[in-house]
C-alpha positions in Angstrom: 100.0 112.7 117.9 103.4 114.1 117.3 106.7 112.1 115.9 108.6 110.6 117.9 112.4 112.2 117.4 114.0 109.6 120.0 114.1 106.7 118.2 111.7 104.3 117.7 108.9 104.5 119.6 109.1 100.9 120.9 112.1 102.0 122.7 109.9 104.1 124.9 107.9 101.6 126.2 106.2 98.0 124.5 103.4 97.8 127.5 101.5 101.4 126.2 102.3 100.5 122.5 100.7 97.7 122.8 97.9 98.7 124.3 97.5 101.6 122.3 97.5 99.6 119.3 96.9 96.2 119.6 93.1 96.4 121.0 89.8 95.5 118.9 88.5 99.3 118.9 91.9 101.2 118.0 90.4 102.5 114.9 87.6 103.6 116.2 89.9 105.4 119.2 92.3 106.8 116.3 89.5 108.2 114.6 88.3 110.4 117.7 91.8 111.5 118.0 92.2 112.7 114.6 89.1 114.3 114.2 90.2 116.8 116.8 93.2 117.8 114.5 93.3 120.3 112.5 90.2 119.4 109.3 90.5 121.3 106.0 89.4 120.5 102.3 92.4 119.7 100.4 92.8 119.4 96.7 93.1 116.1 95.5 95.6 117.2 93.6 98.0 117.6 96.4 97.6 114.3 98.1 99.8 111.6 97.5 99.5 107.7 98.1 101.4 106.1 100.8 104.8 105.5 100.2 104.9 102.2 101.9 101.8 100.6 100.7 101.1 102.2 97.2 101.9 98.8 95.2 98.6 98.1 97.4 95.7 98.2 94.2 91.7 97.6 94.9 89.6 95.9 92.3 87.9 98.8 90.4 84.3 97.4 91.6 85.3 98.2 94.9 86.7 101.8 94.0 83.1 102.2 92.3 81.4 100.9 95.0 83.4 103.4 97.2 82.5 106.3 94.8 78.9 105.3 94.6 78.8 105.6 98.7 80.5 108.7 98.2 77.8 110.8 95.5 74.9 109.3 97.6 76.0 110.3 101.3 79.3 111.9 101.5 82.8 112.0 103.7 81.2 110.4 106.8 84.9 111.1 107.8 87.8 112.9 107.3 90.6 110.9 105.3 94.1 111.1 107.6 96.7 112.7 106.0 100.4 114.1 107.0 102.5 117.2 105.5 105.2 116.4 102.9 107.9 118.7 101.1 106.7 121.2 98.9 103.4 122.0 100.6 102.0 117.9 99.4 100.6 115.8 101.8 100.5 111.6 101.8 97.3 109.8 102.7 97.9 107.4 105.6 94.0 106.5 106.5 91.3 106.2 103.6 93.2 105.1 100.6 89.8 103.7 99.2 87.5 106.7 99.9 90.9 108.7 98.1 91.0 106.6 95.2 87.5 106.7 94.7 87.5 110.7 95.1 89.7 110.8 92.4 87.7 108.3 90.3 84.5 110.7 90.8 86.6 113.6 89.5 86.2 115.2 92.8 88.5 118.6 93.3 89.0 118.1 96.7 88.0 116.0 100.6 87.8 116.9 104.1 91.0 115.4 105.4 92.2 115.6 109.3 96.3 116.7 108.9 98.4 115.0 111.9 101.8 115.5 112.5 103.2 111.9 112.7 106.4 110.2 111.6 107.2 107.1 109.7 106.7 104.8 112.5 103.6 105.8 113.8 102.2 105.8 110.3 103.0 102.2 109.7 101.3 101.5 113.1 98.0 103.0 112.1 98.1 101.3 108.9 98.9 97.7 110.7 95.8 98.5 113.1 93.5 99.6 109.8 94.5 96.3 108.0 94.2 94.4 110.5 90.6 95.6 111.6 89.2 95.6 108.3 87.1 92.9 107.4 88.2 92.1 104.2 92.0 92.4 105.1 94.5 92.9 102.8 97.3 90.3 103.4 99.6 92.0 100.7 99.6 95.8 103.1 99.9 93.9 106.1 103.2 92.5 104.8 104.3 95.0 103.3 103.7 97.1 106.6 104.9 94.6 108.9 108.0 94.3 106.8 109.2 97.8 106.8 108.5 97.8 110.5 111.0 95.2 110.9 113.5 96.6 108.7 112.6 100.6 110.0 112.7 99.7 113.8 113.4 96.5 114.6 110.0 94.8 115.2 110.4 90.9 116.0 108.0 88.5 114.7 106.8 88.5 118.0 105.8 91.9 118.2 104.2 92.5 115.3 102.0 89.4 116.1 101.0 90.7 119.3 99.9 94.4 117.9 98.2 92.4 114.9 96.3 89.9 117.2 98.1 86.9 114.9 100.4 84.1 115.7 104.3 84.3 115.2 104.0 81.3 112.4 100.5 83.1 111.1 103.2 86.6 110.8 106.4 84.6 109.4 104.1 83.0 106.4 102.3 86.9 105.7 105.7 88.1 105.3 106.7 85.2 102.8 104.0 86.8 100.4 106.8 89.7 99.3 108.5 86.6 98.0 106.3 86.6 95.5 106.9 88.5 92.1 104.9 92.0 92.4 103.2 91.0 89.4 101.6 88.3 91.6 101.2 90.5 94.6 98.9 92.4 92.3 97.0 89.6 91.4 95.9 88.9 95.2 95.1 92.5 95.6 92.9 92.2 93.1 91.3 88.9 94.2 92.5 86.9 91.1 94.9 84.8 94.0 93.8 83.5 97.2 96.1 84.7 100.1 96.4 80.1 100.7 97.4 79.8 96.7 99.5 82.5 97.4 101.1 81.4 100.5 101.9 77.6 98.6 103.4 79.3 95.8 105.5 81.2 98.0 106.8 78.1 99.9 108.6 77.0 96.3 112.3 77.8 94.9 112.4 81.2 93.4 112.8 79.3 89.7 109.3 77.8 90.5 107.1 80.6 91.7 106.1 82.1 87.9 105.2 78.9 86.3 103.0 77.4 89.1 101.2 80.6 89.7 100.2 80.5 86.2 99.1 77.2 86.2 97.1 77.2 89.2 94.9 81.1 87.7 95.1 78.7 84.4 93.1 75.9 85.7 91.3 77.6 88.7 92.6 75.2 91.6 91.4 75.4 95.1 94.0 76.2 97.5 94.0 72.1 98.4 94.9 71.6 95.1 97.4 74.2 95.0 98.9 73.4 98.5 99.2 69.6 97.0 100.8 70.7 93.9 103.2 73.1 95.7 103.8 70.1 98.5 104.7 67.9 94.9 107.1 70.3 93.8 109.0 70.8 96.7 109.8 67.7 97.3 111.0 67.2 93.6 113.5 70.1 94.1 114.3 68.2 97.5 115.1 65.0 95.8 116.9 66.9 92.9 119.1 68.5 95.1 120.2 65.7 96.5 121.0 64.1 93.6 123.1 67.4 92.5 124.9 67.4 95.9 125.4 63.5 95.4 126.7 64.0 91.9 129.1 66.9 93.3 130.5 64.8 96.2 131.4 61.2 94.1 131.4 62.4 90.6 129.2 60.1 89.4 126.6 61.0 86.8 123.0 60.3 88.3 120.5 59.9 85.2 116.6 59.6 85.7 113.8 57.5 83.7 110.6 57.8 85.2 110.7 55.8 88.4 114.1 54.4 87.9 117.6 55.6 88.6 121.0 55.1 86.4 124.3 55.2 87.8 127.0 56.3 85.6 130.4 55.4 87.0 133.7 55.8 85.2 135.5 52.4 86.0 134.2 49.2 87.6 136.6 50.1 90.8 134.5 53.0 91.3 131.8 51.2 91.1 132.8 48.7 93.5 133.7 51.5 95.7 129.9 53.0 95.7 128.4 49.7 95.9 130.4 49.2 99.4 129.7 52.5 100.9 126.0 51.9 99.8 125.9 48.6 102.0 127.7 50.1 104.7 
């Protein structure tokens, strides 16, 4: 694997990207390729997280778990890293078994070096997330957004390499929406990726408070996704009412399930009451 200095590598050709990365055993084909690269033990010390996914956090349970695995039988394979500046490298495959390594305190891991650029990278980490059983819905949008903003991926694409639909992609992405704060909190299993994806659907203004309402009072994601439905259309029906206000310069006023009309003079009042019965 060698990066690619011609542009995007979709510009080459979309028929062998796709198949090199979009079919069920990709991992397992990466994995043969990089264990024919060049393998050394590399300090821990010199290894850095990825750059595009490091907001990406794992319960510490699963870090220990990891660690545990780790003291009992070992590397079973090489974490995949890539040279940076200054003789540093950044971890693109393994981030657990890496944060785990340095939980144990360990000095250093085997780790298979491959000279790949950005896109690539984001690639491999799409076809990891995506073939992980637990899959983590915060990386994959934070992956699939940089390779839209990076190299021009469509919706489309990135739904074909991730073996999702275009609407299933579009709602993944919504997630960076979200406060990081609250990205954090899905990482870290506190959110549900279908709370997560209601809360997202709300005005910016909205996001904080209902998110820590619904952790609050534990809702299911049916109760969230009702909630969230109940909000937006509130801010529907408020905005109409600004818009209204704006357009006639009449002051709209709201007591539980009534309305009140304010109008400045009976003629304008005439004049709404005509245009309403039009």
């Amino acid at each position: 694997m060698k990066p690619s200095d011609k542009g995007p590598i979709l510009q080459g050709s979309l028929s062998s990207l796709i198949e090199k990365f979009s079919h069920q055993d990709v991992i397992a084909e990466m994995e043969k390729e990089y264990q024919s690269a060049p393998t050394k033990l590399l300090s821990v010390s010199l290894i850095d997280d990825n750059a595009f996914v490091d907001e990406v956090v794992f319960p510490e349970d699963v870090v220990a778990s990891f660690g545990s695995s780790l003291q009992k039988k070992g590397f079973y394979n090489p974490v995949a890293v890539r040279k940076k500046e200054n003789g540093r490298y950044e971890i693109i495959l393994g981030r657990k078994r890496f944060f785990a390594a340095k939980a144990m305190g360990m000095l250093a891991l085997p780790a298979a070096i491959l000279e790949v650029g950005d896109e690539e990278t984001l690639l491999m980490l799409l076809a990891d997330t995506r073939d992980q059983r637990e899959s983590n819905v915060v990386e994959m949008a934070l992956v699939c957004d940089a390779l839209s903003r990076k190299f021009s991926y469509t919706q489309q694409m990135l739904a074909d390499l991730s073996h999702q639909s275009r609407s299933q992609i579009t709602n993944i992405l919504r997630i960076l929406k979200l406060p990081k704060w609250l990205r954090k909190d899905i990482c870290l299993g506190k959110l549900s990726y279908g709370q997560a994806r209601a809360i997202a659907s709300l005005p910016a203004k909205e996001i904080e408070a209902m998110a820590r309402e619904v952790e609050k009072h534990h809702y299911s994601v049916r109760e969230t996704e009702a909630l969230c439905s109940k909000k937006q259309k509130q801010a529907t029906h408020y905005a109409v009412i600004e818009r209204w206000e704006k357009e006639n310069g009449t002051r709209v006023e709201l007591k539980k399930e009534s309305i009140i009309l304010h109008f400045a003079s009976q003629e304008e009042r005439d004049a709404f009451l005509q245009k309403a019965s039009e």
